[in-house]
Structures are given as C-alpha cells and as structure tokens.
N, C-alpha and C positions, 0 to 999 in steps of 0.2 A: 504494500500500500504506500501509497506518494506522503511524503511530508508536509508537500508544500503546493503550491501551486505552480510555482516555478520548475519543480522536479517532474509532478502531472503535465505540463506544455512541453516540455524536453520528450517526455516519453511517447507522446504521442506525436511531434513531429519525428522520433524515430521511425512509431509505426510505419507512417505516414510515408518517410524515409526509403524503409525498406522493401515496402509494397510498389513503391516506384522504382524498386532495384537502382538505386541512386546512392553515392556513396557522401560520407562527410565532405570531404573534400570539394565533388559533386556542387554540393547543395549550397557552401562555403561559399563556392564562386559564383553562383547565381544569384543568391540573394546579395553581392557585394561586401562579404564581411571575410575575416582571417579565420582558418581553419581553427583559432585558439575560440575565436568569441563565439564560432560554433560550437566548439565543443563545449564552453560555458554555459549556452541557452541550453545544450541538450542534457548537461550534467544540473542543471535548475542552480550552477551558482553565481550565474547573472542573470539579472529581468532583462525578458525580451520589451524592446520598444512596440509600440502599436503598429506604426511603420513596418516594422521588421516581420514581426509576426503575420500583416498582412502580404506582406509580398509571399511570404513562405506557404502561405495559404494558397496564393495564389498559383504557385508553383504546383500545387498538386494538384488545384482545380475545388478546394474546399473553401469551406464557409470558413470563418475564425473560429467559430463560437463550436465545430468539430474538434479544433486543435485545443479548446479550453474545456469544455465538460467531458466526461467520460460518457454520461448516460443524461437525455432528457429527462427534468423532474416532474414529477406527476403536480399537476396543478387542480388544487382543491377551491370552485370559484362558488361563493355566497352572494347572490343577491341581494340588495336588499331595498325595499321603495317604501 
C-alpha cells in the first residue's frame, strides 16, 4: 500500500509506463525532464508539477485524475428541498 500520494502517482505512471512498453529513460525525454527527476516522480520523493503530470498523461492518452486515484469513489448523493 502507497504512503503517500506522491508514491501512489509514481506507481501508477509506472503502470502506465510499462503497458506502453516504454522505458524511464523513454519517458524522461518526452516529457522534457533528466532521467534523475524521473526517477524522483516515480520513487514519490519529489511532487510532480500539474504541468508535468499533465503532459505525462498525455503521453499515454489518459485522463490525470487515472494517474491520481487508484479506484472511483462510490458517491452517496442526499437530496434535499
């Protein structure tokens, strides 16, 4: 289980990574960044910029909000008038 949120956005741009059969290095020079600060976002012990994350999203063709939640939360909605 993630610690943090930072570690949870890392692991799931790996998934994300690796189902693209795309390597760090890969991914490093796409988004514009050093193979160190990726491996930072993917180790969660640096925050991704909004920027950053979005391009990265972009790269695989996903939403942001795939690379931040692991599962949609069940929404419990009340009325009330």
């Amino acid at each position: 289980m993630w610690t943090t949120i930072d570690e949870h956005v890392g692991q799931r741009i790996t998934l994300a990574r690796k189902a693209a059969g795309m390597t760090v290095v890969t991914l490093a020079d796409e988004v514009g960044v050093s193979r160190q600060a990726m491996h930072d976002y993917i180790n969660g012990t640096t925050r991704l910029r909004v920027d950053t994350l979005w391009h990265i999203a972009q790269l695989f063709g996903l939403r942001v909000g795939l690379l931040i939640i692991s599962r949609l939360p069940q929404l419990h909605l009340t009325l009330t008038f």
